[in-house]
C-alpha positions, 0 to 999 in steps of 0.5 A, spaced: 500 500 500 502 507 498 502 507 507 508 502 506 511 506 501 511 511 507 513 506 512 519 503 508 521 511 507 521 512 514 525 505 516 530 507 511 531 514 513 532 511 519 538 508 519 534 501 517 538 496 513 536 489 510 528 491 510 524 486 507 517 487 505 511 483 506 511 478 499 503 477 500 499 471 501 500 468 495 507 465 496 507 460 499 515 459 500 517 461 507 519 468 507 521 472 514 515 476 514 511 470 515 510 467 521 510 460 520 507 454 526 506 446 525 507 446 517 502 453 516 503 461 517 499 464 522 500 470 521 504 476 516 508 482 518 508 488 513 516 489 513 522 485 516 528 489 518 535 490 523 534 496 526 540 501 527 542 497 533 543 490 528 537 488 531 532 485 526 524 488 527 518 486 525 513 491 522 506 493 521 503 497 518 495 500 520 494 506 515 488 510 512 489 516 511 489 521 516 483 525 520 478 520 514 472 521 516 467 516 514 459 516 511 458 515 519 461 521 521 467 517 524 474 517 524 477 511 522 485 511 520 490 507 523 489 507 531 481 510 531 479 503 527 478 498 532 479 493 526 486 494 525 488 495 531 486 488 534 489 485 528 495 488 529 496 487 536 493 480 535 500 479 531 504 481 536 501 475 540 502 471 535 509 472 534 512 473 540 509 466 541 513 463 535 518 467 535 521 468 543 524 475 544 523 477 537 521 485 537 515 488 534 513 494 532 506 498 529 506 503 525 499 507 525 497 513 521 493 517 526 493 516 534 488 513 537 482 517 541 485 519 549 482 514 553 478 510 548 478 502 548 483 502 542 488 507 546 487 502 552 488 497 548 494 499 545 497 501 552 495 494 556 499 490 549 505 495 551 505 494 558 503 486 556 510 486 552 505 484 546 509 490 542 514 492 543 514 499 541 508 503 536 510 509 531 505 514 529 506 516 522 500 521 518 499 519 512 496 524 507 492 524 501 497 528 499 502 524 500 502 520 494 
């Protein structure tokens, strides 16, 4: 999506190196961004990556564009989608049950709501150490 263009931008701006990018649902080879479990992939990541630190990372990343309201008068972007926010998290589980002391990164184009159940969602997922770190980075019509 033009989200992970933005995404990739920033990991490479940020001194990311051997980011590899999600190969999509139709490879059925193994690939790092897929998370394998008995024979099945039991979930994906957006990119795989060595941060600065040569510590390799798994991203995702929840986009929408930023402030887009929908036909029900709701923001609906990155963090404000329950949807995606739950997914994201649930991969988190998902991997760190697989892969122990992987490292696991979101990325979100907008934040969520203060107080609001996917800001506590977020919240309980870092304190539980499910991710282990989230980003917001907009993302505008404009942009691309």
């Amino acid at each position: 999506s033009n989200y992970e263009k933005i995404v990739e931008a920033d990991l490479l701006a940020s001194g990311y190196t051997d980011i590899t990018p999600s190969c999509g649902p139709a490879m059925v080879k193994p690939h790092p961004t897929k998370i394998q479990s008995r024979g099945h992939r039991v979930c994906s990541v957006d990119f795989y990556a060595k941060n600065p630190e040569g510590i390799v990372e798994y991203i995702e990343a929840k986009g929408g564009y930023t402030g887009y309201v929908n036909n029900q008068n709701k923001e609906t972007a990155g963090a404000r989608r329950t949807e995606a926010v739950s997914r994201a998290l649930w991969n988190g589980w998902l991997l760190k049950k697989h892969i122990p002391n992987s490292r696991y990164v979101v990325y979100f184009s907008q934040e969520p709501a203060p107080n609001s159940p996917t800001d506590i969602m977020i919240q309980d997922a870092l304190e539980a150490n499910l991710v282990d770190e989230v980003r917001y980075l907009p993302f505008y019509e404009t942009t691309y």
